[in-house]
C-alpha positions as CSV (number, residue, x, y, z in Angstrom):
1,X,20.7,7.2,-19.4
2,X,17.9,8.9,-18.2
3,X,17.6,9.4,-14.0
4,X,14.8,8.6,-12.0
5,X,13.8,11.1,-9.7
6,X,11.0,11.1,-6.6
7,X,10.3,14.9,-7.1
8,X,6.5,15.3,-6.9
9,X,5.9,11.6,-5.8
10,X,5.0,10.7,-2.5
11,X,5.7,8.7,-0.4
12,X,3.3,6.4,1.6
13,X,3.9,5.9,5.1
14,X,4.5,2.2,6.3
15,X,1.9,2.9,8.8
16,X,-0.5,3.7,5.9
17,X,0.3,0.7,4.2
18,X,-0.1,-1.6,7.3
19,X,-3.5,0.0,8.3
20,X,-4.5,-1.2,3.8
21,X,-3.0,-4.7,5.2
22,X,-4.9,-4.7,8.4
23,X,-8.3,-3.9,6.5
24,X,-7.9,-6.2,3.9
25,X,-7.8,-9.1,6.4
26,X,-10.9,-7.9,7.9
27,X,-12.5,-8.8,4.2
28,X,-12.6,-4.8,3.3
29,X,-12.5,-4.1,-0.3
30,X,-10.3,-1.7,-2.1
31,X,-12.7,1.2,-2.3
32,X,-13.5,1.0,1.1
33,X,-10.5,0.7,2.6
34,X,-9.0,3.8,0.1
35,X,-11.8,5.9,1.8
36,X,-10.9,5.1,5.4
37,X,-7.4,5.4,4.3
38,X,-7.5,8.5,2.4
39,X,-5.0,7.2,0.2
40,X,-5.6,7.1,-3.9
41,X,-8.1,3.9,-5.0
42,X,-6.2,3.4,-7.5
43,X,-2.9,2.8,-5.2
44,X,-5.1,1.1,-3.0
45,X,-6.7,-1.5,-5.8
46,X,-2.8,-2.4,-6.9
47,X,-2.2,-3.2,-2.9
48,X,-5.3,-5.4,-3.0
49,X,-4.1,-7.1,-6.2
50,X,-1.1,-7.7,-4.2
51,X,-2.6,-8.9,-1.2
52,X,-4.8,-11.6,-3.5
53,X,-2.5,-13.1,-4.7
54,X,-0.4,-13.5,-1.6
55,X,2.0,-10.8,-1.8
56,X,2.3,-8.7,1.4
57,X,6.0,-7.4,0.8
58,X,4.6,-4.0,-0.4
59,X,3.2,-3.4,3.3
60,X,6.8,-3.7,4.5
61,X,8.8,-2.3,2.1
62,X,11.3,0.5,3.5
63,X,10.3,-0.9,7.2
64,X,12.8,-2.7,9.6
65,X,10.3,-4.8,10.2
66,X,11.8,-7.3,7.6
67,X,14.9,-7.4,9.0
């Protein structure tokens, strides 16, 4: 079995990820909010998918805010 490894991925900070949330609900659109951001639009445009269709568990993931 093949492993998984992280080694040239990173990661996005939480904070990153809450800022995408905090955009979104201010009716900014993926492109925009990649810009302010400075993360990838394409990362961004999945976290928007998510956030349509009422998913915001990828804000929080790795966060204690869940617990």
């Amino acid at each position: 079995m093949e492993e998984r490894s992280n080694i040239g991925r990173s990661r996005i900070p939480n904070e990153k990820k809450l800022e995408c949330l905090e955009l979104f609900e201010k009716g900014n659109g993926y492109k925009r909010t990649a810009t302010i951001t400075g993360l990838n639009t394409y990362t961004v445009r999945d976290y928007r998918r998510k956030y349509a269709s009422g998913d915001t568990s990828w804000a929080y993931r790795g966060s204690e805010m869940l617990s």
